[in-house]
C-alpha positions as CSV (number, residue, x, y, z in Angstrom):
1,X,54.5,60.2,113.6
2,X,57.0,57.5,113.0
3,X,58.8,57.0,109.6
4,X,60.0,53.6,108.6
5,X,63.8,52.6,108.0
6,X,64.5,54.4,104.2
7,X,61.6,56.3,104.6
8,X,61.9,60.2,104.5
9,X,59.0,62.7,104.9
10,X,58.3,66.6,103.8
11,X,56.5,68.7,106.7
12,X,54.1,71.6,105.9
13,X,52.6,73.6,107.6
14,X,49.0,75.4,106.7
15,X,50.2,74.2,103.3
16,X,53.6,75.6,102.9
17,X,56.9,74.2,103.1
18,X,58.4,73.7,106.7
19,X,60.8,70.8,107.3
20,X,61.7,67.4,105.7
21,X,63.0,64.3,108.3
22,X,64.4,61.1,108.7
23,X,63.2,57.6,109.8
24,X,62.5,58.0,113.4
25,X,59.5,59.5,115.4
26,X,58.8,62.9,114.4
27,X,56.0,65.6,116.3
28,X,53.1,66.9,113.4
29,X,51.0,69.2,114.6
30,X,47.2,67.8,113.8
31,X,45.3,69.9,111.9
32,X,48.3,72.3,111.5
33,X,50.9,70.6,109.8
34,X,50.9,67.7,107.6
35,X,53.5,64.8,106.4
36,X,54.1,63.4,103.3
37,X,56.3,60.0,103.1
38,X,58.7,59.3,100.8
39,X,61.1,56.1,99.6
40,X,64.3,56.4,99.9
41,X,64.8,53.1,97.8
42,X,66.6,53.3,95.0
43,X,63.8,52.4,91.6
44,X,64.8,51.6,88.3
45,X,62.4,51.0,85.5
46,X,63.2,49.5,81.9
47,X,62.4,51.6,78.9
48,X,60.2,51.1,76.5
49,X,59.3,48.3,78.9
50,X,60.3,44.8,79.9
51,X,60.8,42.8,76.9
52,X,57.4,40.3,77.2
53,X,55.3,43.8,76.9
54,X,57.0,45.1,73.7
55,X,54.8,44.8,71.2
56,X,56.9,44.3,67.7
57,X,54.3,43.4,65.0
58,X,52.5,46.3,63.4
59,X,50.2,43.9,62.1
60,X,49.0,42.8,65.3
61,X,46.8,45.2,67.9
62,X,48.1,46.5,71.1
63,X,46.6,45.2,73.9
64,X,46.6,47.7,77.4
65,X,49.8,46.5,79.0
66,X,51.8,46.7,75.9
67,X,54.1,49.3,74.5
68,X,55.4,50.0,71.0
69,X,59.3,49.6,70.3
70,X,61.9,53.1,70.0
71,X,62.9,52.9,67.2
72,X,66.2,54.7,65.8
73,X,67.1,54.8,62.2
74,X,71.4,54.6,61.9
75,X,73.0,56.1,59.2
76,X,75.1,53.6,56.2
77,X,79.1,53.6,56.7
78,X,79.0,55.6,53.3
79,X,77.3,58.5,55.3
80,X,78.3,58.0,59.1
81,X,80.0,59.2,61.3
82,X,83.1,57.3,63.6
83,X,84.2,57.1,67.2
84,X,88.0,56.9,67.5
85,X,89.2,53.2,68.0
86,X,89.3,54.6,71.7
87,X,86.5,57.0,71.3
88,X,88.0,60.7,73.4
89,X,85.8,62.7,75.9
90,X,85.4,65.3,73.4
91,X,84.2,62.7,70.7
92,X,81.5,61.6,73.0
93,X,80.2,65.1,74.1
94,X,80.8,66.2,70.8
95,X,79.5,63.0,69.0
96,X,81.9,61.6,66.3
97,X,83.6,63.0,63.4
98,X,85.6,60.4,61.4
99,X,84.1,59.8,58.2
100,X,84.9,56.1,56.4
101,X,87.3,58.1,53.6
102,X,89.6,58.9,56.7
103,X,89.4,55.5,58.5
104,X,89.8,54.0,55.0
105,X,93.4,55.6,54.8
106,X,94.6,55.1,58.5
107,X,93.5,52.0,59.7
108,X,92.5,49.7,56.8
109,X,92.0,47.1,59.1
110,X,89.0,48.5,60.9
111,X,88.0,50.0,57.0
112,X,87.7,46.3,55.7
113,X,85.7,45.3,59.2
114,X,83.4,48.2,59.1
115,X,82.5,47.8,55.0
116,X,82.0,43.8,55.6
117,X,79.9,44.0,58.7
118,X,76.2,43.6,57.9
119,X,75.4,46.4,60.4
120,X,76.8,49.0,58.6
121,X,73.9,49.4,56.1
122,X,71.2,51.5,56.9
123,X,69.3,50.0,59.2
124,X,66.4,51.2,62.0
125,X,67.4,49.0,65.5
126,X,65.1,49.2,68.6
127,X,66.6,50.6,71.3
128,X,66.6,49.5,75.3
129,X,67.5,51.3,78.2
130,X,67.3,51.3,82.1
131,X,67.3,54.5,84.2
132,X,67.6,53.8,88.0
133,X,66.9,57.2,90.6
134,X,66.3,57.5,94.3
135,X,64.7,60.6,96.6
136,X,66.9,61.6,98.9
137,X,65.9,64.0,102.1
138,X,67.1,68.0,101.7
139,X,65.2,67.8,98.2
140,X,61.4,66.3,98.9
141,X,60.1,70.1,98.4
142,X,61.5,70.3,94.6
143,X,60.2,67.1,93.8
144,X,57.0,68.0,95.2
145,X,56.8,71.1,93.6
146,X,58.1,70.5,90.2
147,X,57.0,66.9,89.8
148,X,54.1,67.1,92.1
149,X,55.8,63.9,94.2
150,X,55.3,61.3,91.4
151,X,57.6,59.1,90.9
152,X,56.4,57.6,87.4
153,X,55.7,61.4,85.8
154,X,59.6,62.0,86.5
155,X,60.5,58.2,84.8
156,X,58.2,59.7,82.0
157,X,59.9,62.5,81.5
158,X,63.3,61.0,81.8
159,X,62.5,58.1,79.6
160,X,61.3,60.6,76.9
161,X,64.3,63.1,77.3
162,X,66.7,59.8,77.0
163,X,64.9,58.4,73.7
164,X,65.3,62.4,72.3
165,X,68.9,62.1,73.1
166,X,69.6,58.8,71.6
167,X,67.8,59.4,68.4
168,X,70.4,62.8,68.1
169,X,73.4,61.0,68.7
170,X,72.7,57.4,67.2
171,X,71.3,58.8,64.0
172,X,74.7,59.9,62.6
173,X,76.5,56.6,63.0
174,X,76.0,52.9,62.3
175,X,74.3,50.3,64.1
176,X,77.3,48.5,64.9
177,X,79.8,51.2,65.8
178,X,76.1,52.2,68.1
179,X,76.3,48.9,70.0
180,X,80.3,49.3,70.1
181,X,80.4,52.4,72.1
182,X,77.4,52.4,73.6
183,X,78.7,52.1,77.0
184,X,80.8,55.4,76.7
185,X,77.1,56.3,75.4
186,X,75.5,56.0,78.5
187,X,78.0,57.6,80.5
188,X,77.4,60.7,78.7
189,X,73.7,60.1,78.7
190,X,73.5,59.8,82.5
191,X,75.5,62.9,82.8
192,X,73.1,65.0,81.0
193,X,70.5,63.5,82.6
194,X,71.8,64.6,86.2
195,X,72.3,67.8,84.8
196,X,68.4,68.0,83.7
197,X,66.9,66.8,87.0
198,X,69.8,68.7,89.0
199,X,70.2,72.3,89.9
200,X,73.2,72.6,87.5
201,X,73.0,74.8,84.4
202,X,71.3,73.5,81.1
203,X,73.9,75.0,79.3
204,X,75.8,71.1,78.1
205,X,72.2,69.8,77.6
206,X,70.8,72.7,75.4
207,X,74.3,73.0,73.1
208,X,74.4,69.4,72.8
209,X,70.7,69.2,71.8
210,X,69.2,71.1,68.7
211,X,66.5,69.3,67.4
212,X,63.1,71.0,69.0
213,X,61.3,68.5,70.7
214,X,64.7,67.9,73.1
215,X,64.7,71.7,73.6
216,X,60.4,72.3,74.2
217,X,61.0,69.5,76.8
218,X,63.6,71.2,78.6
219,X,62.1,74.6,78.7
220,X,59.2,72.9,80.3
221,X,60.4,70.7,82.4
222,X,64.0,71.4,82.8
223,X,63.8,72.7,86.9
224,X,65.3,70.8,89.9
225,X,63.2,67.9,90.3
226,X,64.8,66.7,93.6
227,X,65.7,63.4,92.8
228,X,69.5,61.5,92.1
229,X,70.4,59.7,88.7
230,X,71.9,56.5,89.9
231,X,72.6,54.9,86.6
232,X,71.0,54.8,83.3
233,X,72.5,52.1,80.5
234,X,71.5,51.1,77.0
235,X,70.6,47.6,77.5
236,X,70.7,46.9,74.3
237,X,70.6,47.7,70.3
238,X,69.8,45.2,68.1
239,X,67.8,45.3,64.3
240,X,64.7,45.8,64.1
241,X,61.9,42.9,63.8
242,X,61.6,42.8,60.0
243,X,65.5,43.4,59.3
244,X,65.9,40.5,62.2
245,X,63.4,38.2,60.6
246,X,64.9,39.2,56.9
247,X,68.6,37.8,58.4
248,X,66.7,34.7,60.2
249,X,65.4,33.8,56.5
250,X,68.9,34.3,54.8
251,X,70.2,32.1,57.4
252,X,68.0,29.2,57.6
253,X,68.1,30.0,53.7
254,X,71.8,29.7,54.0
255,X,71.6,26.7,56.4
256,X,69.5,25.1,53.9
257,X,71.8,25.4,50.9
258,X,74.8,24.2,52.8
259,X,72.7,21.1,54.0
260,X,72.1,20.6,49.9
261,X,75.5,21.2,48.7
262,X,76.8,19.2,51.6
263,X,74.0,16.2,50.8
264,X,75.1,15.9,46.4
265,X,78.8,16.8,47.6
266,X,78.1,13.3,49.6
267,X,76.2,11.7,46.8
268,X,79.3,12.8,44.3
269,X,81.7,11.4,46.5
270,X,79.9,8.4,47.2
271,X,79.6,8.2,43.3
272,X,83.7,8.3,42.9
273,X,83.5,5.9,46.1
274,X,81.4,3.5,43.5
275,X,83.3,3.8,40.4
276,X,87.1,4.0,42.4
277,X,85.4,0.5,44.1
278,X,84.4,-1.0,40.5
279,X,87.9,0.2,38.5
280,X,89.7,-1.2,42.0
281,X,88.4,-4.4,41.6
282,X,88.6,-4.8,37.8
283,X,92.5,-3.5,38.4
284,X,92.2,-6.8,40.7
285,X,90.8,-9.4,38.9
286,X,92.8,-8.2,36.4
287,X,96.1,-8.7,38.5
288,X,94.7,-11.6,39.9
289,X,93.9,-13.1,36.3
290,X,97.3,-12.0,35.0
291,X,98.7,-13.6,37.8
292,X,96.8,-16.8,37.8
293,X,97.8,-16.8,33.8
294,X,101.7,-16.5,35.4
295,X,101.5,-19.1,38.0
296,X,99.7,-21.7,35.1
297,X,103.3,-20.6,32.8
298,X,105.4,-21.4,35.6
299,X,103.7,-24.5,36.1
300,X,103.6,-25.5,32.5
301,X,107.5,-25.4,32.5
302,X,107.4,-28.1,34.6
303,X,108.7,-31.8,33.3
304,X,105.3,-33.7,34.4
305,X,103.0,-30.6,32.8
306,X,105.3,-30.6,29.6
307,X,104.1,-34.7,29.5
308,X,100.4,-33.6,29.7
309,X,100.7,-31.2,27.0
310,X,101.9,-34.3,24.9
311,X,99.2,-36.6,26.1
312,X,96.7,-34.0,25.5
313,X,98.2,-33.4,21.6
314,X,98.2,-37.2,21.5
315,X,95.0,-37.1,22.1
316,X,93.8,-35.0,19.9
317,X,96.3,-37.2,17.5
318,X,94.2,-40.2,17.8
319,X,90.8,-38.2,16.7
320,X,93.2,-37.5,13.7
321,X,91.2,-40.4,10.8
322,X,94.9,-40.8,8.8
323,X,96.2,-42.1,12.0
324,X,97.4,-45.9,11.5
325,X,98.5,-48.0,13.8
326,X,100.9,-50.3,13.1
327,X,100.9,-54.0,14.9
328,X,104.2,-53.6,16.8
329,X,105.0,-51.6,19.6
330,X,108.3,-50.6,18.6
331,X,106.5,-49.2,15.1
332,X,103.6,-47.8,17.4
333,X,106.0,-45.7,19.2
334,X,107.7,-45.0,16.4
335,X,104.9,-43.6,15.0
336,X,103.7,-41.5,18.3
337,X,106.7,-40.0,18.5
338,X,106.1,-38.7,14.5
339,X,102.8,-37.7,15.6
340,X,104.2,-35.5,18.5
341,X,107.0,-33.7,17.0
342,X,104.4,-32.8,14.3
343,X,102.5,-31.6,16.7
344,X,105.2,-29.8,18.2
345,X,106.2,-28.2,15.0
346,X,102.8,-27.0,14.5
């Protein structure tokens, strides 16, 4: 029998384990022996599922390709639990230990950040996570024997391990310290998760996990499964639907009362506009008015304007009934010179 490029296969023989082998031509024994093939390509699959198949509304049913959200509930800053700025290996085997009191008094900085970030209350996020593994040849027996050679019942078993893990050590701190050090996170993750599906001691997995579902699925499952963790990350953490939809309605809430005080902070400036406008131009025609008056002064002064005031009091003279006129014109300029200095003096 021939096995393909990345292709491995497990030989038995009247049922029992004989030999596993490489791509290449290989000689089975018919009716004797018997191969199994096996991938050597590297799967990863994204947990609780690709994002189009979460189903997020409780309100609505789920239909066959859809899965339901994990969800982890963090803990307030009032009751969590900190990483270090730089969180230490020990902190993230250990999980953190700085409560807010202490971080309050050495870094008040970070104490003011943490107290004004909205993901510090408590809050339940839905978690993501990919976990990519790969069967190598030397182990096809184990994962034949302890996963009976299925791939998805070991990415099952995995997936639930990983959620039990996140829930113990996300629990004790906030959302957003969660998302802050959730790469250090997954490092640790992964490396408990290569000690579950290796041939190392549970010893790290069982101290670091007391809560009994964690514990019931090692006992059960916790053998050499013949397989190699190539990577597992926490793709991401983020509030759940109704806390999300709760912060979209603040905002467009938000958005919506800065449009209205920006729109009446525009009508109340355009109102000053108005009324500055209106008092401008009365302080103009004003000016302009006062100057005109000036300019008519100025002219007024003037020898040929100081002759038109007389011939306008003349005038007014002659409308006067004990006006008489004598027959002469020395005597009648005689008397219009009386009649103007009278009007002058009045």
């Amino acid at each position: 029998m021939i096995n393909e490029a990345n292709e491995v296969g497990a030989i038995s023989s009247l049922g029992n384990p004989s030999r596993e082998e490489g791509s290449g031509p290989h000689l089975v024994w018919r009716f004797i022996q018997k191969m199994r093939r096996f991938s050597t390509v590297a799967e990863q699959r994204q947990f609780p599922g690709e994002p189009e198949d979460v189903q997020r509304y409780d309100d609505q049913p789920l239909e066959g390709w859809q899965v339901t959200p994990i969800h982890i509930t963090h803990a307030p800053a009032d009751q969590a639990l900190f990483y270090s700025w730089k969180p230490t290996e020990d902190e993230i085997k250990n999980g953190p230990t700085l409560k807010l009191s202490e971080i309050e008094r050495s870094d008040k900085a970070r104490y003011e950040a943490i107290i004004k970030d909205p993901l510090s209350l408590r809050l339940t996020s839905e978690a993501s996570f990919t976990i990519k593994i790969h069967l190598v040849k030397g182990k096809l027996f184990q994962f034949i024997q302890n996963a009976d050679g299925d791939i998805e019942k070991v990415f099952g078993w995995l997936r639930d391990l990983e959620e039990s893990l996140l829930q113990s050590i996300l629990t004790k701190t906030t959302l957003g310290e969660s998302i802050r050090v959730k790469e250090e996170i997954s490092g640790y993750v992964q490396v408990l998760l290569v000690e579950f599906v290796g041939e190392k001691q549970l010893d790290l997995l069982l101290n670091h996990m007391k809560n009994a579902k964690t514990q019931e699925m090692i006992a059960k499952h916790g053998k050499p499964l013949g397989i190699v963790i190539d990577d597992t990350t926490i793709v991401n953490l983020f509030p759940g639907r109704r806390v999300n939809e709760a912060m979209s309605d603040a905002a467009v809430a938000l958005k919506k009362r800065e449009e209205k005080i920006s729109q009446e902070e525009a009508e109340a400036q355009g109102i000053r506009l108005k009324a500055d406008a209106e008092a401008h131009a009365i302080t103009v025609k004003g000016n302009a008015e006062a100057e005109a008056i000036q300019k008519v002064a100025e002219q007024m002064q003037k020898p040929h304007a100081i002759m038109a005031r007389k011939l306008d009091v003349l005038q007014t003279a002659f409308q006067n009934p004990k006006l008489i006129v004598a027959g002469g014109a020395i005597e009648l300029m005689a008397v219009l010179e009386k009649v103007l200095g009278e009007a002058n003096a009045a």
